[in-house]
C-alpha positions as CSV (number, residue, x, y, z in Angstrom):
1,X,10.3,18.5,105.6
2,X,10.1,18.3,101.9
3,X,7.0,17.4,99.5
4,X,6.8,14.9,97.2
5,X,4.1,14.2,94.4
6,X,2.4,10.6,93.5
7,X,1.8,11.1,89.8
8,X,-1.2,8.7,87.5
9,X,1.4,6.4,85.5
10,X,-1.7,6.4,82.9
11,X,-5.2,8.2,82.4
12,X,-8.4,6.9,83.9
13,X,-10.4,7.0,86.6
14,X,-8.7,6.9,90.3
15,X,-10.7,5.3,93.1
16,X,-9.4,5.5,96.9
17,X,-11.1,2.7,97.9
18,X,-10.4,-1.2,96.6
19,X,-14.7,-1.5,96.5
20,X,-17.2,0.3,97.4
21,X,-18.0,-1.1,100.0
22,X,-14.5,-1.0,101.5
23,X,-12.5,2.0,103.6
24,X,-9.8,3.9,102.0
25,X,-6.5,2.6,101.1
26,X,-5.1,6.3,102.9
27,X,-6.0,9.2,104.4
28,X,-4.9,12.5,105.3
29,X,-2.3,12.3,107.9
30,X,-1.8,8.4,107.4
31,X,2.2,7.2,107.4
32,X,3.2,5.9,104.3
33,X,5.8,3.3,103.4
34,X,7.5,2.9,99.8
35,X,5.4,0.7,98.2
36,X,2.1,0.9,99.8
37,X,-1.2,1.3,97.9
38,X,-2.8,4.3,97.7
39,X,-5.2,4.1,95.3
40,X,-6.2,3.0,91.7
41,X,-6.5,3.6,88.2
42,X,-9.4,2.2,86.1
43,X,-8.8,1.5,82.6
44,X,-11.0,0.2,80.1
45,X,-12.8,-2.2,83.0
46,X,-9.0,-3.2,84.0
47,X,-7.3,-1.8,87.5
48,X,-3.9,-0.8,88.2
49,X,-2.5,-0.6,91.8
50,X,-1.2,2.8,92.5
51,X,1.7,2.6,94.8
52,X,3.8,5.0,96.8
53,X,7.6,5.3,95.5
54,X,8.5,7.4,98.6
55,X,8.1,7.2,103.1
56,X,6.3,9.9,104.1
57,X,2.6,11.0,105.1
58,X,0.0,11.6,103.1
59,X,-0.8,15.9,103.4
60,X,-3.3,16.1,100.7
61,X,-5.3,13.7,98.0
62,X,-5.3,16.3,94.5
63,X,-8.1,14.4,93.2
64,X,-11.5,12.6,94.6
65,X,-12.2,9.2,94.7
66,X,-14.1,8.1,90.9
67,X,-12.6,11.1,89.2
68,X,-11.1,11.4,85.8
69,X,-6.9,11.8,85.8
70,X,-4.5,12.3,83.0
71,X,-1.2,10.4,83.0
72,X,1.1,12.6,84.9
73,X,-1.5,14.5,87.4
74,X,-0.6,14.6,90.9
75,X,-2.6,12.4,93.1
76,X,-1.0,13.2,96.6
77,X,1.1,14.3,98.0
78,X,3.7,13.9,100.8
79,X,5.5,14.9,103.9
80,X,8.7,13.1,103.4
């Protein structure tokens, strides 16, 4: 099996969940399909979905949920 990176299109602030209050979009060891969310970017009070341009599962989360990214950080990556 190969790896492949998500990258931040933009800098801000990536948050795993869609509210606090809410469970994570992914996880470890959660399938992903093309096009699913896996997180987002906060910008200037403005959100931008995150969203997987690759199947695979998730092996590892590079970044925490509310922490600061640059545009082209890696913020997972996955088993395709």
């Amino acid at each position: 099996m190969a790896n492949h990176d998500i990258r931040s299109p933009l800098p801000g602030t990536f948050y795993r969940k869609p509210a606090p209050d809410q469970p994570t979009f992914k996880s470890e060891g959660d399938a992903v399909a093309k096009g699913d969310v896996i997180g987002l970017i906060e910008v200037m009070k403005s959100f931008h979905e995150i969203t997987s341009d690759a199947d695979g599962t998730v092996s590892a989360f590079a970044v925490d949920n509310e922490e600061p990214v640059m545009a082209g950080q890696v913020l997972v990556t996955l088993e395709t």
